[in-house]
N, C-alpha and C positions, 0 to 999 in steps of 0.2 A: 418672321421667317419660320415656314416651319416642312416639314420634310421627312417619309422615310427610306430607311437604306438597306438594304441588302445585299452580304459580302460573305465569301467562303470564311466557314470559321479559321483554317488555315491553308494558305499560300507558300509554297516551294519556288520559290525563282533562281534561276540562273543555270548555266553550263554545268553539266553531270548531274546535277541534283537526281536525274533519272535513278540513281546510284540509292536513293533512299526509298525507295518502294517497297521492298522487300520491311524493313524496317518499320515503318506504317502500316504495312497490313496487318504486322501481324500484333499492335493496337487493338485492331478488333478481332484477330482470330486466325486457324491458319488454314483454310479452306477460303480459296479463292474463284471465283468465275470469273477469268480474262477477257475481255471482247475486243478483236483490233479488228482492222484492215482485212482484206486477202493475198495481199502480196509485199507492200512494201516495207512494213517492220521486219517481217520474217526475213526479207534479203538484208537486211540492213547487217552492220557490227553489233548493233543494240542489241538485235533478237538474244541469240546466244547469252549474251553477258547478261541478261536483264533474266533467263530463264534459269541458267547457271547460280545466279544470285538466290530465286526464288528456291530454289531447290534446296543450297546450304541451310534454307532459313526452317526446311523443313513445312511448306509449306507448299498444300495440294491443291491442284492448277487445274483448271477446268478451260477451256477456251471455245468461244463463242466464235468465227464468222461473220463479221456484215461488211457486205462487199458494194452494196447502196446507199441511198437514201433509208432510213426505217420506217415499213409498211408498216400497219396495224398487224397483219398476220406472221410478220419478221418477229414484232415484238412476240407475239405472245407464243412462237414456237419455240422461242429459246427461255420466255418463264416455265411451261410444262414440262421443256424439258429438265431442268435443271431445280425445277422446285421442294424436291424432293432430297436434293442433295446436301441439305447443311450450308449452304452457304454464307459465309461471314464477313462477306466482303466482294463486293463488285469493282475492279479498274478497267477501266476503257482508256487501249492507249490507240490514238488513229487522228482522224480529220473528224472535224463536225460533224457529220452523220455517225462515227462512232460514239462521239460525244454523248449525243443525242439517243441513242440506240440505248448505250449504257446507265444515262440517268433514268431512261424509261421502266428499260426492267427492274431497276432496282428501287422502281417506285413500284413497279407491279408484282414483284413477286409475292406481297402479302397477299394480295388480290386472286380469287377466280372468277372475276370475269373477265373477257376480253378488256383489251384497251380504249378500242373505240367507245366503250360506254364511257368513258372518263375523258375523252379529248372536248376542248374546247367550240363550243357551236355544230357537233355532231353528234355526241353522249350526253345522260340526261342525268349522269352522277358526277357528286363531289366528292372527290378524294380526300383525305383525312390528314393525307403526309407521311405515313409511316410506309417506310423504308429499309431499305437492307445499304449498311455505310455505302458510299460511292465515292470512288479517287477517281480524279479525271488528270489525263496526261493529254494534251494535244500534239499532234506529230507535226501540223500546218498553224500557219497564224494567220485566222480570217477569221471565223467565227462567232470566236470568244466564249462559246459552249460553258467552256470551263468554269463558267463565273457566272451562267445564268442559271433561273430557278424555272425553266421552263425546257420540256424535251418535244425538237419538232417533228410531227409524225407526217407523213407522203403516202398519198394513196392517188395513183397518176391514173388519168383518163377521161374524157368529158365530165363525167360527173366526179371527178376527184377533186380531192381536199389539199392543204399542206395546214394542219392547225397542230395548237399545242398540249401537252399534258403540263399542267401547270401547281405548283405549291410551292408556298417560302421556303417547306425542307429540302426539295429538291435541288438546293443549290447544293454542288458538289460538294462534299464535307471535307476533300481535302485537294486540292489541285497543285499540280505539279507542271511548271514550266519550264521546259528545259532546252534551249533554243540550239543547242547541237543534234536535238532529234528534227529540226527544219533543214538541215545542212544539204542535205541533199534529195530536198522540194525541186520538182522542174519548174523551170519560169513559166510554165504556163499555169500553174495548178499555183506558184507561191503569188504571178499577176490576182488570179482571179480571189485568192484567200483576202490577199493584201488589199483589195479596193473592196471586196466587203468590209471588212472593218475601218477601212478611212471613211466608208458609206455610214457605218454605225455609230463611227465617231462624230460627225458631221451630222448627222439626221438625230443624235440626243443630245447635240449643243443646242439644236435651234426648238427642241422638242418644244410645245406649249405647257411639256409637262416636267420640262427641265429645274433642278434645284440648283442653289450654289455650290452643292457640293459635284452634283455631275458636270456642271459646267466646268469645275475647277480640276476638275480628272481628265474630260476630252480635253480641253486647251493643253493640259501638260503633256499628252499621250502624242496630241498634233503636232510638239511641238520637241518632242523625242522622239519621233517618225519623220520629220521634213522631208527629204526627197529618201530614205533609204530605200522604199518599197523598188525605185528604180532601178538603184542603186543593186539591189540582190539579185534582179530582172536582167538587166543588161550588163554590169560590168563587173561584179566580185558575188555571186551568189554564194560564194562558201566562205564571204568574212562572218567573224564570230560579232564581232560588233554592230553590224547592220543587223544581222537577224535576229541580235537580241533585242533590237530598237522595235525590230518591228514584230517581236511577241511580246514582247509588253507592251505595245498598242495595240496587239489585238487583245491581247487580255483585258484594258482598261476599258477598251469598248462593250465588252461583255459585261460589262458592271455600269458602263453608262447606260446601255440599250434596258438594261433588266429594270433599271431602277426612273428612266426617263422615257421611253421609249422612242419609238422610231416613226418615220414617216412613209412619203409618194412612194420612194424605192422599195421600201418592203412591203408597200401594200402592193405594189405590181407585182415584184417576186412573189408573193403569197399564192397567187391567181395562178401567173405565167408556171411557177412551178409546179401546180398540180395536174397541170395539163402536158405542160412539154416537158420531156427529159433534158433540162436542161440544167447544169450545174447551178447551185445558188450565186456563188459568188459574183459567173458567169454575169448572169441576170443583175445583180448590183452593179458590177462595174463598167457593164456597158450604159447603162441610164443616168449614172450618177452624175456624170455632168450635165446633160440634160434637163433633169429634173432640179438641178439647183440653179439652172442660169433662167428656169418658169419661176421658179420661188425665189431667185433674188429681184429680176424683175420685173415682178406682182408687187414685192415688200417695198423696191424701190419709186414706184407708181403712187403708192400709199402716203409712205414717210420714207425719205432715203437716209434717215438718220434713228432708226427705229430700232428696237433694243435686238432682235434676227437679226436686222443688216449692220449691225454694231458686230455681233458675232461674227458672222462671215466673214468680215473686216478682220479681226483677230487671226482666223484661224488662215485669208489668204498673208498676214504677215508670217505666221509661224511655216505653213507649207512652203513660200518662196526661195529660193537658194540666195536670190537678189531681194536688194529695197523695196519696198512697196509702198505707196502714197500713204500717208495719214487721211485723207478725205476718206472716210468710211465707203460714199458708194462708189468711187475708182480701185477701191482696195478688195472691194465685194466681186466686183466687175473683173478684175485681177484674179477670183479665185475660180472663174468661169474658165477664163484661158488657161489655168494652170489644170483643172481637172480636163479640158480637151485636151488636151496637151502630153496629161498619161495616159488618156483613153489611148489613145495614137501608137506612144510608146510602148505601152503594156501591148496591144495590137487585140484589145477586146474586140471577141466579133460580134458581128451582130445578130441580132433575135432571128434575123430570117436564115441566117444557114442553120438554124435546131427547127424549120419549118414553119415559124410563126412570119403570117401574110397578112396583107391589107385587111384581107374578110377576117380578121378573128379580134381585130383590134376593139370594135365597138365592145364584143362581147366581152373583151378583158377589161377595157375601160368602164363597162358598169359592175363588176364586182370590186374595181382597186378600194379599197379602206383611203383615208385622208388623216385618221386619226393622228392627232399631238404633230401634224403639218405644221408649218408656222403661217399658213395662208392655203386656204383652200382654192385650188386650181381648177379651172373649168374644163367639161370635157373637152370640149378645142383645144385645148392647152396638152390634157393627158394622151388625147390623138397624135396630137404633132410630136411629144417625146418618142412616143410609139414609132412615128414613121420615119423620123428623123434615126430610129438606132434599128433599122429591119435588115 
């Protein structure tokens, strides 16, 4: 056995923890660069209290703006701006694109040159790692940002990208989970957060590149998430107990996807998102069933008792609310109906109302990646997901 890992040096979990920011930062210093959202922190109770706090602590606030995805030109107007200013300390408090926004810059501010020189399969340079500290606070639980060593950059349009700025130091040096800043997530935005990370959970259980120890984090994350994500969607979005289940599964996934990676789902999203404006999670959670009932049976065609459909097995016992057979491939087959089943619930829509048609499918199906799949799928197979969720 052998294997390595990758974990924020420290983890803040639980209700109020928001409360120790101020306290942390000023660890490293007291000149801060904020980066959130555009709207919804600042209306929230939080804003106030969390600026209130900063203030007593004596410590000078700088705030950034990102209201998207992060472009290459997003990032690097907020390094020039702000390079110059002493900065000691970067938090990004928001959803995954701020995440992502915030680990960027604060990998770039050493730097002048643009970013794109450094994103993965577009830039021709390696980064070194050195950085300006970064706290990451997520406001949504999908992601998992929080816990990976990679910041993803979006540049939309025929010829656009979605790749990564990537290094071991960039894992956030200190992340804060604090699942009363989800309280008031709308079900559409906490559905689409919620099935990417059951998507991240699920695609680096079965990774080719999976260890025993990511395996032994997805299994307990699936298995501390059961049906909550529903559960926040449809019928108590403001219990404290559900939404903390379901940030600590997206948090755990962000440590399984970093450290195992991911599959079919995020090779489509990779694609589909650089072309359509379409939300990521969007994009995860409507294929996700799809793409696991081609990969269960491809695995099941194989060997139905194969160490993937072993998993699968696992995780549709842990997601069921009921029994589920011991026969591994009924139990596999069981966790087909239960992810259509949220697809439904959740009411993910599909690819064709963000404009993606018949004609563009060949062309996304020859860019999707297959990498650490647990069975490579043929394009007939990557069509039919396609057409099956338009």
């Amino acid at each position: 056995m052998a294997f390595n890992f990758f974990a924020n040096p420290h983890l803040h979990f639980g209700p109020g923890h928001i409360n120790r920011l101020p306290e942390l930062i000023t660890f490293h210093g007291n000149t801060l660069l904020l980066i959130t959202g555009a709207r919804s922190l600042q209306k929230s109770d939080h804003w106030p209290r969390v600026m209130n706090a900063l203030k007593k602590k004596s410590i000078r606030v700088y705030q950034a703006i990102v209201e998207t995805e992060p472009s290459p030109s997003i990032i690097d107007e907020i390094v020039v701006k702000y390079r110059d200013q002493n900065i000691d300390v970067i938090a990004a408090i928001g959803g995954g694109s701020v995440m992502d926004a915030g680990k960027a810059v604060s990998a770039m501010m050493k730097k002048k040159e643009s970013i794109i020189e450094y994103l993965e399969g577009v830039g021709n340079r390696s980064h070194d790692g050195k950085k300006i500290p970064f706290i990451a606070v997520p406001t949504t639980s999908g992601t998992g940002s929080e816990a990976t060593k990679n910041a993803v950059i979006s540049q939309l349009g025929k010829n656009g990208f979605k790749k990564s700025l990537r290094h071991d130091n960039f894992v956030p040096d200190i992340a804060i989970v604090d699942p009363e800043l989800t309280l008031d997530c709308p079900p559409d935005i906490t559905a689409a957060c919620g099935m990417d990370a059951l998507t991240q959970l699920l695609e680096s259980l079965v990774s080719t590149n999976s260890s025993p120890m990511t395996d032994s984090l997805a299994l307990g994350a699936l298995e501390i998430l059961g049906d909550a994500l529903i559960t926040a969607t449809t019928k108590h979005p403001h219990d404290m107990g559900t939404r903390t289940k379901i940030s600590y599964a997206s948090y755990i996934s962000g440590l399984t996807l970093a450290n195992a990676g991911l599959g079919v789902v995020h090779g489509f999203a990779s694609v589909i998102g650089s072309v359509f404006n379409i939300p990521h999670g969007v994009i995860c959670g409507t294929l996700l069933s799809e793409v696991t009932r081609h990969n269960i049976e491809s695995l099941i065609s194989l060997d139905p008792n194969g160490p993937a459909i072993k998993k699968y097995a696992r995780a549709s016992r842990l997601l069921s609310p009921s029994p589920v057979s011991k026969n591994h491939e009924e139990s596999s087959r069981h966790l087909i109906k239960i992810l259509a089943q949220w697809t439904d619930q959740l009411k993910m829509p599909g690819l064709g109302s963000y404009g993606v048609t018949l004609e563009d499918i060949d062309t996304i199906i020859g860019s999707t990646g297959q990498k650490n799949n647990p069975i490579r799928l043929s394009a007939k197979q990557l069509s039919k997901i396609l057409q099956d969720r338009l």
